[in-house]
C-alpha positions in Angstrom: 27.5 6.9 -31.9 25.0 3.9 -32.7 22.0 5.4 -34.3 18.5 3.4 -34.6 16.3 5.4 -37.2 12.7 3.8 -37.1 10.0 3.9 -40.1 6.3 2.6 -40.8 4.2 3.8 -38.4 1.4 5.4 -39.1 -3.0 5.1 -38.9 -4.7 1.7 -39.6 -8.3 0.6 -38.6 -8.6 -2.2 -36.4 -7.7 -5.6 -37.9 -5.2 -4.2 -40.1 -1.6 -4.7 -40.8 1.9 -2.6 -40.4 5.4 -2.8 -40.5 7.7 -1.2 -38.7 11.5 -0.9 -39.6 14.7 0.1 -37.5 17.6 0.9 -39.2 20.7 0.7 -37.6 24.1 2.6 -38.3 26.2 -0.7 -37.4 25.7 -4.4 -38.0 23.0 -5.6 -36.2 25.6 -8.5 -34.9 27.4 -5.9 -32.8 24.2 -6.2 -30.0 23.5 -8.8 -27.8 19.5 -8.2 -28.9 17.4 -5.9 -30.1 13.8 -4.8 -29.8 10.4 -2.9 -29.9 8.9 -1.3 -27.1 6.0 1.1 -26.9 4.4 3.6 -24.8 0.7 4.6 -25.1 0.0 8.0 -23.1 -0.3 7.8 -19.3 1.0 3.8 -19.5 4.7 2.7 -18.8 7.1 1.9 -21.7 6.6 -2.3 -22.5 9.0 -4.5 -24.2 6.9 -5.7 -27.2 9.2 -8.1 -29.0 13.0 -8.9 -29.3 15.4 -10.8 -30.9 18.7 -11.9 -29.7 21.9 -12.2 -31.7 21.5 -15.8 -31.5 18.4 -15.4 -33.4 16.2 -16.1 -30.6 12.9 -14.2 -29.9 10.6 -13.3 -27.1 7.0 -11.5 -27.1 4.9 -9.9 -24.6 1.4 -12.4 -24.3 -0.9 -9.5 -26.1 1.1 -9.6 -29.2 1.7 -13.5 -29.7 0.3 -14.8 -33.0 0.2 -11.5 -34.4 3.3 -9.9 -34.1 6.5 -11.2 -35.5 10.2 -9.8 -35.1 12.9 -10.6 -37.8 15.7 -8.8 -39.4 18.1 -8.7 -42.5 21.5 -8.7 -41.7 22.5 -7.6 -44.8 20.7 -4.3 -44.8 21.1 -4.3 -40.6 17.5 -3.6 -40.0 15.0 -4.9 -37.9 10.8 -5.1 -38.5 7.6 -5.7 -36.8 5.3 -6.8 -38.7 2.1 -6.4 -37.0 -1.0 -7.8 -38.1 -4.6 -7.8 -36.9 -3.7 -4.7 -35.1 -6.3 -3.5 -31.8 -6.9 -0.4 -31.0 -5.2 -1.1 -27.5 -2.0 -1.4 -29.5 -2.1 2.3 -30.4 1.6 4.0 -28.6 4.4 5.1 -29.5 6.7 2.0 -30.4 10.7 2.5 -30.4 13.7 0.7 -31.5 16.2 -0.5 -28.9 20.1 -2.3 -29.1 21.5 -3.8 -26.4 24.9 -4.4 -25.8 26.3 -5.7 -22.4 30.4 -5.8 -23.0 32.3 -3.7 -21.9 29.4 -2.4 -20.6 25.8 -2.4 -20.4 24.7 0.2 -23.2 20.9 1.1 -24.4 20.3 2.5 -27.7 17.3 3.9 -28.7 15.4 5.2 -31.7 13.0 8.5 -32.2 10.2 6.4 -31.7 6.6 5.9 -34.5 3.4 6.3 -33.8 0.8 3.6 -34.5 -2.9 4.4 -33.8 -5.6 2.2 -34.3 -8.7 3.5 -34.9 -11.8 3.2 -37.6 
């Protein structure tokens, strides 16, 4: 079973930084991509950034330029740094693996809170 335990969230006043990590319980190699979403309350869970095993990355337009995905394979982790953070970036972000062969298969974290707010 393919666990994804997350870490760094926490309170930071606007125009501050975090860094959010996902540790996963395989080599990060094993998935086709992996990922950050979030949730704030009453909105729909978003993909906020991802990274493919190829290395190649993808965010969603409110995060570019602030927000950067990158991992170390040695310690199989993933991070988000997040910098020059708005309060409209305040959710519930979660850690997500991918795999597609033999099957599709989602894995997800417990999911941090960030909040934003002086």
């Amino acid at each position: 079973q393919v666990q994804l335990v997350e870490s760094g969230g926490g309170l930071v006043q606007p125009g501050g930084s975090l860094r959010l990590s996902c540790a996963a319980s395989r080599s990060i190699f094993s998935f086709n991509a992996m990922g950050w979403y979030r949730q704030a309350p009453g909105k729909q869970r978003e993909l906020v950034a991802r990274i493919t095993s190829g290395g190649s990355t993808n965010y969603v337009d409110s995060v570019k330029g602030r927000f950067t995905i990158s991992r170390d394979n040695v310690e199989n982790t993933v991070y988000l740094q997040m910098n020059n953070l708005k309060s409209e970036d305040t959710a519930v972000y979660y850690c997500h693996a991918l795999t597609v062969l033999p099957k599709i298969n989602d894995y997800w974290g417990q999911g941090t809170q960030v909040t934003v707010s002086s």
